[in-house]
N, C-alpha and C positions, 0 to 999 in steps of 0.2 A: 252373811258369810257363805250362805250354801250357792244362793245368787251369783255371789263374786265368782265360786268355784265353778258352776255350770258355766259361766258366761267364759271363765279360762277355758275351760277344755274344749268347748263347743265354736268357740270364734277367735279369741286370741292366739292358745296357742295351731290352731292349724294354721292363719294367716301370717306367723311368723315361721311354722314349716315349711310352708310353698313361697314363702319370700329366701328362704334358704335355699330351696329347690331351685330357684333363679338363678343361681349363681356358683349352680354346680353341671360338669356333663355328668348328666345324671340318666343312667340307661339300665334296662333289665335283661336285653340281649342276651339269650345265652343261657335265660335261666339264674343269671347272677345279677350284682346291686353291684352297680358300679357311679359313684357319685364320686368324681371328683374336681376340687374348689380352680372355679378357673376369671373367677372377678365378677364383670361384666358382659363378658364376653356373647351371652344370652340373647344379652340384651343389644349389644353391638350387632350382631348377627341380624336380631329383627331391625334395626333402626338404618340399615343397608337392604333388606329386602324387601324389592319392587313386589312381591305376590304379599307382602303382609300389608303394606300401605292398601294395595287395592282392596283387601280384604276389609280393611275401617271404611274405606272408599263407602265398597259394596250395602259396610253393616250400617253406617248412615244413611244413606239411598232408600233401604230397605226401612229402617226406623222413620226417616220423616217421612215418607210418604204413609205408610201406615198409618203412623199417628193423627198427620194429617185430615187421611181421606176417612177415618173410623169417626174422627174430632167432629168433622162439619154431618155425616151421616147419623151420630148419636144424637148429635145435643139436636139436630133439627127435627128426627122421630121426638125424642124429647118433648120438644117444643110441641109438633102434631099432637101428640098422642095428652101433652096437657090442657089443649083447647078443651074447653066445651063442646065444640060441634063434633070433635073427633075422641071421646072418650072411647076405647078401643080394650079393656081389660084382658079379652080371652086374649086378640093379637097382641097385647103386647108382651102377656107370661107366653105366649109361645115362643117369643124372640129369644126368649131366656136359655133356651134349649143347647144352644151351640157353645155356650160356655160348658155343660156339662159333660161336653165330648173330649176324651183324651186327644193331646195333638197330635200323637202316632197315628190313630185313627183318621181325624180330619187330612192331613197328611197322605193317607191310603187314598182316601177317598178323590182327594181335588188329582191324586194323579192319576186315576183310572180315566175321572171328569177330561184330566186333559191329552190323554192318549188320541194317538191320530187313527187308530184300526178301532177301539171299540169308545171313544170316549165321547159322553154327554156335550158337550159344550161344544167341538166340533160337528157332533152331528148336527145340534140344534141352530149353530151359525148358516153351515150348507145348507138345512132343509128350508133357510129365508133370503139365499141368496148372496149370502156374505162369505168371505173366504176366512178361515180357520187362519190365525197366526200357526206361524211354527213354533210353538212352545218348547221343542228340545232343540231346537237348530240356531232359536235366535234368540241372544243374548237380553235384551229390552224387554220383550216378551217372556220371555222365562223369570225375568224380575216380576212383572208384572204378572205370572201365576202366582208368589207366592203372595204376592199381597193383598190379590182375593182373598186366597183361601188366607191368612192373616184379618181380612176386614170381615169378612164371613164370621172368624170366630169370636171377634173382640169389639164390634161395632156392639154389642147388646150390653156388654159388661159398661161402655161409655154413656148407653139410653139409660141403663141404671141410676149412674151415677149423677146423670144432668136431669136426671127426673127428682130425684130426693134434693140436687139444686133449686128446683122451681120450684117445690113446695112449700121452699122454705120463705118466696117471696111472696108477702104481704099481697091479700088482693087489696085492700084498703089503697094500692099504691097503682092499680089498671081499672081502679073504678072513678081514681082524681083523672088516670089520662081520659076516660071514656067520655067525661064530665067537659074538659076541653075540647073534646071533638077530635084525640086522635084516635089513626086508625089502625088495623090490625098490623102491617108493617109498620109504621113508624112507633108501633108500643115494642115490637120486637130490639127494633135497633137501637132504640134509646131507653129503655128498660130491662128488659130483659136479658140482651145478652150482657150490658157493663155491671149491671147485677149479678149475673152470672159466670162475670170473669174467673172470682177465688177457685167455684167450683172446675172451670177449663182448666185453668193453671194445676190444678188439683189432678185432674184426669189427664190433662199432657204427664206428668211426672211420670205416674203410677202405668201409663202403658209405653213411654220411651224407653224403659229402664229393661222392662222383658223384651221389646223389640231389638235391643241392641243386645243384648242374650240371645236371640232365638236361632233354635237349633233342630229342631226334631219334623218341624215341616219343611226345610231346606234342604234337609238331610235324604227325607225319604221324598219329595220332589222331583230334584232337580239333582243332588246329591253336589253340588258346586257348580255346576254346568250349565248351560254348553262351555265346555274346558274352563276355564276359570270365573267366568262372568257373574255368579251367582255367588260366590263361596267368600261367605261372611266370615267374619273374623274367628266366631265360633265352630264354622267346619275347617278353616286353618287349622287350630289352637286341633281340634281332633284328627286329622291328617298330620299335622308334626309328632302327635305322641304315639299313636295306634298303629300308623302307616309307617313314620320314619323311626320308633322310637327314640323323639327327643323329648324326655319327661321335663328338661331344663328349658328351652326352648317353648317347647308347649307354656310353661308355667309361666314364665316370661310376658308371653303374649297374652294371657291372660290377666296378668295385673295390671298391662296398658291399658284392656278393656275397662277392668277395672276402673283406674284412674279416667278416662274416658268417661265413664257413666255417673262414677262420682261429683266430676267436673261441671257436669250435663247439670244434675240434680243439682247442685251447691249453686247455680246462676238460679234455675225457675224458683229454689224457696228463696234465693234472693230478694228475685224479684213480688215473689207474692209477702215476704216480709216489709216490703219496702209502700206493698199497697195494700196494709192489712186493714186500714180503713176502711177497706169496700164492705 
């Protein structure tokens, strides 16, 4: 029972507040509450606007490529760093480092990194000859700041996790390949990674689901910009309620995400239920 009670007040009933929120103009303007029931209209509203589509556009863009580029950079250190030849302990708790760092933080940091008068990564491109993207001017590019500093901070949490994958594969089973005569690439592609599918499947979930969240390095970035190019769903959903005060509206767009990430997640355990064999 006490269970039951925390679980009401902490997740049910606010998920049925803000599902009520939905469906009210619900504004604080003024100083006053003003919520009144107006259907769907909320939801009408986003399902006609061109700037919220772009905005899931933006927030998938931002999520695969992430997951992606964090996916093939983890699980391969992984792999490196479980050979024998490259047993690497100190470097590899150092890697650990970046998950410790609050993302306001990381955030400050990769924009200073990308400033055009005093920043790191432009001076260090000119000082070998290479031209410096315009990181605030151009839209491609400014995608692609955040998802450094995104890979920067979440590649290590993925080494983690593809590393307690490999341990858990039997050497009994790369001492039969070694006995056949294969070789260090083909023990990879044919053992080790379809052995360590559960675990990918596993670690795609668990970093799609905050990437199609994320919010606080976009914000202090790039802030949406250049003019819309950047502004994921979640600095919409924060420019509808803060900026325009639409507390309905904002809400709205947030249960699509919602449904979006659930949608996401409900296919991969799908799919990893379907191959729990492995």
């Amino acid at each position: 029972m006490p269970t039951f009670i925390t679980l009401l007040l902490i997740t049910i009933f606010p998920l049925f507040y803000a599902l009520n929120v939905t469906l009210r103009d619900y504004s604080l303007a003024g100083g006053k509450q003003v919520h009144v029931f107006n259907n769907f209209k909320n939801y009408a509203y986003l399902l006609r606007n061109p700037e919220f589509y772009h905005s899931l556009w933006v927030t998938l863009r931002f999520a695969f490529l992430c997951v992606a580029i964090e996916l093939v950079l983890g699980s391969g250190l992984a792999i490196l760093f479980n050979s024998k030849n490259y047993r690497l302990e100190p470097a590899s708790m150092m890697m650990m480092l970046p998950m410790a760092i609050a993302p306001a933080a990381i955030g400050l940091v990769f924009r200073w990194f990308y400033s055009a008068e005093v920043g790191f990564i432009p001076y260090m491109l000119n000082s070998i000859g290479l031209p410096s993207p315009s990181w605030n001017s151009n839209g491609t590019a400014a995608l692609f700041s955040l998802v450094i500093a995104d890979v920067w901070e979440w590649t290590p949490y993925v080494f983690l996790i593809c590393t307690a994958g490999l341990r858990s594969i039997q050497e009994e089973i790369y001492e039969a390949a070694d006995i056949d005569g294969a070789g260090g690439w083909r023990k990879i592609w044919q053992i080790t990674l379809p052995m360590l599918k559960p675990t990918l499947i596993v670690v795609i979930l668990l970093r799609a689901i905050p990437a199609l969240k994320e919010f606080d390095k976009i914000y202090i970035i790039t802030d949406g910009g250049p003019g819309r190019a950047t502004e994921a769903t979640s600095a919409f959903i924060f420019k509808q309620f803060l900026w325009f005060n639409n507390l309905g509206t904002a809400t709205a767009a947030a249960f699509i995400l919602l449904v979006v990430i659930t949608i996401s997640s409900q296919v991969m355990f799908g799919y990893l239920r379907r191959h729990e064999e492995w």
